[in-house]
C-alpha positions in Angstrom: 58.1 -144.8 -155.3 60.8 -146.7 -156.5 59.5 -150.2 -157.0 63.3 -151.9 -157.1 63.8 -150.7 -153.7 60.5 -151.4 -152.5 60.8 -155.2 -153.0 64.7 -155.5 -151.8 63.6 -154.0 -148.5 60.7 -156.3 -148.8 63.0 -159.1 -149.3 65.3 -157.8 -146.2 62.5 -157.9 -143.8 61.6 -161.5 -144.9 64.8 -162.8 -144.4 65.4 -161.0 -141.5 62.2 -162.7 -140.3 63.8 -165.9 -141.4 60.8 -166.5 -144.0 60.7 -168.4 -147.2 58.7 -166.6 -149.7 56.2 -169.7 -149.5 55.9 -169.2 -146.2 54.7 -165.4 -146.4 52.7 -166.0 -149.5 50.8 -168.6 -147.0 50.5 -166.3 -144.5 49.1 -163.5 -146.6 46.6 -165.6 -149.0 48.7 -165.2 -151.9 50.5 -166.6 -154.5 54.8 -167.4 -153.9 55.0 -166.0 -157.3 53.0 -162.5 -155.9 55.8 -162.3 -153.5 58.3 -163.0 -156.3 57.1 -160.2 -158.2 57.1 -158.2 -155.2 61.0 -158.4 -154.3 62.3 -158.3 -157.8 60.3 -155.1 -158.3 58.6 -156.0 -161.3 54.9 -155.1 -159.1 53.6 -153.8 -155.9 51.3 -155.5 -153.5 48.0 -153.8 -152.9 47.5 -151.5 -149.9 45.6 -153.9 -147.9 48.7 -156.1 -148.0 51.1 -153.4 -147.6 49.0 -152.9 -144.1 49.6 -156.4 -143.7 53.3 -157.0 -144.5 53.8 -154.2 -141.8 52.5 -155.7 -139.4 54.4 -158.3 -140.0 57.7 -157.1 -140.3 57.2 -154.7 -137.1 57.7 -151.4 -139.6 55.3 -148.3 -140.7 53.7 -148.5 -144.2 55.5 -145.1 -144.6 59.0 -147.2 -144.0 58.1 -150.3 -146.1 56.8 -147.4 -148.9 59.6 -145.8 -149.2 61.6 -148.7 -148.6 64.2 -148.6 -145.9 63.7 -148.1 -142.4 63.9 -144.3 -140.6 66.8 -143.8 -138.1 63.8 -142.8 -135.3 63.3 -146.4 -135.6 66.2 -147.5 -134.2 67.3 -151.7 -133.8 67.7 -152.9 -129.9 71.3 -153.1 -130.5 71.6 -149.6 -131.9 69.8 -148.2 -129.0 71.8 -150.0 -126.0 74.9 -148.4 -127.5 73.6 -145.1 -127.9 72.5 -145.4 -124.4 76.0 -146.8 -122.8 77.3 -143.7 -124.7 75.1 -141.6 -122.9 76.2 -142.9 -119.6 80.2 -142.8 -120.7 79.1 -139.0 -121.0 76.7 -138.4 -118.0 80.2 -139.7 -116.1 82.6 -137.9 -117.8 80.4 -134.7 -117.1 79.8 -135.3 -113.6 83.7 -136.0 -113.2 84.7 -132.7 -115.2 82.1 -130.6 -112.5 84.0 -132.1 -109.9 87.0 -131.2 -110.9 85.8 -127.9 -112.1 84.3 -127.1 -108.3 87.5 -128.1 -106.6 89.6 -125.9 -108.7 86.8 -122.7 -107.9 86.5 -124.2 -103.8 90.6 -123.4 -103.9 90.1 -120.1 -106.0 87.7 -119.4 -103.1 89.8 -120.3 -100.6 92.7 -118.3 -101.6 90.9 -115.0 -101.8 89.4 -115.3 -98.7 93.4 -116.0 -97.5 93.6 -112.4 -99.8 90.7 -110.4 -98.1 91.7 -111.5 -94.7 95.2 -110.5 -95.4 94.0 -107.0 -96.9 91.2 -106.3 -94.5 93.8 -106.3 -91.8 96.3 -104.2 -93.4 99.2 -106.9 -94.0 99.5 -107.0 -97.7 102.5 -104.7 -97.6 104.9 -106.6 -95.1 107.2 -108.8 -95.9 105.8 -112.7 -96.0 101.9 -111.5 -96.0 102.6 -109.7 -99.0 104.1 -113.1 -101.1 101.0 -114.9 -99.5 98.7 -112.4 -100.9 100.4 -112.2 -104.2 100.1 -116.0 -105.0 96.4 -116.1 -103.5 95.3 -113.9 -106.4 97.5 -115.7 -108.8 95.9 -118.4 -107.8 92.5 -116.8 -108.1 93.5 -115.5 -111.4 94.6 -119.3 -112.8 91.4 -120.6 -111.4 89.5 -118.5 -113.5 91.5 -119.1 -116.8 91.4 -122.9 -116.3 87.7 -122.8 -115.9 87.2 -120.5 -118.7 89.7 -122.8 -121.3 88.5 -126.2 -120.0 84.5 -125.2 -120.3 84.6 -123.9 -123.4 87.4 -126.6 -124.7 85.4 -129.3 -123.3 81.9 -127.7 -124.8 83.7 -127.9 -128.2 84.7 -131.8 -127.7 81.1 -132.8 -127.0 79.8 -130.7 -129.9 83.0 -132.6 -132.2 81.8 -136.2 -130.2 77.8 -135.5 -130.7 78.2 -134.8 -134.9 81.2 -137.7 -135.3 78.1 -140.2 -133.6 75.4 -138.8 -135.6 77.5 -138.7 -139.0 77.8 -142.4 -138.1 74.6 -143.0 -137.6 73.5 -141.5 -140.7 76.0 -143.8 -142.8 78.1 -140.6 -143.5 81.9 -140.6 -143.1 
């Protein structure tokens, strides 16, 4: 335990709380020189108090031990932006699908316009035979665009997903 960053978190919390140190040292029975000693890190509270001061400051012993707070405890404002993030992606996805289904609807489409032309024998005269040539290309570019833009776009959440979490951690 590093006693330094024990009483600067200590510290944090209390201001955060808006607090004077008088004010806390009232609440918990002790001294304002206790507290003192406390966020300068020259001594620890005892555990009774350390059950106490997290109660107070809405964070687990384990937090307030080791001095800083855990990323599972996340603020309010951390959280609403992680969750408008969320719904920014929830939308993009459900735009891509439809996208995604309209371009495999037409693929669809244009090789039933192939099997009907084949089935009935025309795919070797004259204008049947340009019709059933640019059903499959269009068949045939269906597939490729689906296969580039779902594993293109899988790769940009992935990218998205770590670049958030990097941030979140404090990284770069």
């Amino acid at each position: 335990m590093n006693q330094k960053k024990i009483g600067a978190f200590l510290k944090e919390l209390r201001k955060e709380k808006g607090m004077t140190q008088e004010e806390l040292a009232e609440l918990l029975g002790v001294t304002n020189r206790s507290v003192s000693r406390w966020e300068t890190g020259v001594s620890l509270p005892d555990f009774d108090l350390v059950l106490e001061l997290a109660g107070i400051f809405d964070v687990s012993v384990d937090e307030l031990l080791d001095g800083e707070r855990r990323m599972e405890m996340l603020d309010k404002k951390t959280e609403e932006t992680l969750l408008k993030v969320a719904d920014y992606e929830n939308g993009q996805n459900i735009r891509f699908t439809k996208r995604l289904f309209r371009i495999f609807l037409a693929a669809i489409a244009a090789f039933g316009v192939y099997l009907v032309i084949e089935a009935n024998g025309l795919a070797s005269t004259g204008v049947y035979e340009d019709i059933a040539s640019f059903s499959l290309g269009l068949v045939l570019a269906a597939l490729l665009l689906g296969a580039l833009f779902t594993s293109r776009y899988a790769a940009r959440i992935r990218a998205f997903k770590l670049r958030l979490l990097h941030r979140l951690k404090g990284r770069p």
